[in-house]
N, C-alpha and C positions, 0 to 999 in steps of 0.2 A: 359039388362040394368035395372038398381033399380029406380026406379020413388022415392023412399025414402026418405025422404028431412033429408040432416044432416046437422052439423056445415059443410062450405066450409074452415075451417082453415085445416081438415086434407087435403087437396087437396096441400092446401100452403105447409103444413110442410113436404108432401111425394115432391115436388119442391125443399125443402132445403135442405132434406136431400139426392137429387140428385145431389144439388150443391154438398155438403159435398165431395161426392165421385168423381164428376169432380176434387175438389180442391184439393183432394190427388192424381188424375192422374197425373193434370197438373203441381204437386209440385216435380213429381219423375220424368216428363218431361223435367224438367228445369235441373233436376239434372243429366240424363242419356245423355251418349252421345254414346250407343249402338243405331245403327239405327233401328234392329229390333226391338227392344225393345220400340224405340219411336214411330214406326208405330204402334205397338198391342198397347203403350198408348193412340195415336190417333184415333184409331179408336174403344176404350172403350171409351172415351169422345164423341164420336159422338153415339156410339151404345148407352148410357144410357139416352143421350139429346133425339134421336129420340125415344127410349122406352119409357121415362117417357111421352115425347108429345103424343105416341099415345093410354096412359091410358086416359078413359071413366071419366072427371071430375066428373059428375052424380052417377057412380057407384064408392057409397061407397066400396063394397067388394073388388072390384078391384083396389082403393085407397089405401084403410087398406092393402092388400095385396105386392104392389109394394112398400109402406112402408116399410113395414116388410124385403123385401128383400134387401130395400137398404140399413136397417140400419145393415143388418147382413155383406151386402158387405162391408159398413166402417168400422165398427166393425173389420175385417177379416183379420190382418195383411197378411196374405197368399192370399190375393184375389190381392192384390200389384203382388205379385211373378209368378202370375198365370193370366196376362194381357191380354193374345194371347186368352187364352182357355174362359175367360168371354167376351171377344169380339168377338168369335163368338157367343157364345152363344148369346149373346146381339141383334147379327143384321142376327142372322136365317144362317150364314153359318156353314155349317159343313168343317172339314179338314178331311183328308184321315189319319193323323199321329195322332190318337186318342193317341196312345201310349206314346207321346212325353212328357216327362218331364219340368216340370218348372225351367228353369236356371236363373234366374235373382236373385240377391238379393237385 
């Protein structure tokens, strides 16, 4: 942990830019009606709520850092198509079908 003292607004803006990416979940959530599909969105909304909650407010590097990745995730139009595979990653499970292809569009 950095004892560091920074602005606390990067703290805020890595928070919005979590909304950001909840709100394009939950926008393709509303629109699918593939249930797989709605599960792996559901449980990216909950794997980036409970990630961002358990970054170290304090620790700048660790702020700047999960920034960084969330804005690359909103950014990522392919990160939409690819729901399944960043939710686990998100909440530490692994699948056995690493192989598995992204089918959603």
């Amino acid at each position: 942990m950095s004892t560091e003292t920074y602005d606390p607004m990067i703290y805020d803006a890595m928070r919005e830019t979590a909304n950001r990416l909840v709100g394009k979940y939950s926008r393709r959530l509303k629109q699918s009606s593939d249930a797989t599909q709605r599960e792996a969105l559901l449980k990216n909304i909950s794997g980036v709520r409970r990630w961002v909650s358990s970054i170290d407010a304090n620790d700048k590097q660790s702020v700047l850092d999960a920034t960084s990745q969330l804005r690359q995730w909103c950014d990522d139009q392919s990160v939409l198509l690819q729901v399944e595979e960043l939710a686990m990653r998100l909440t530490g499970k692994h699948d056995d079908k690493s192989d598995r292809q992204a089918v959603y569009a």
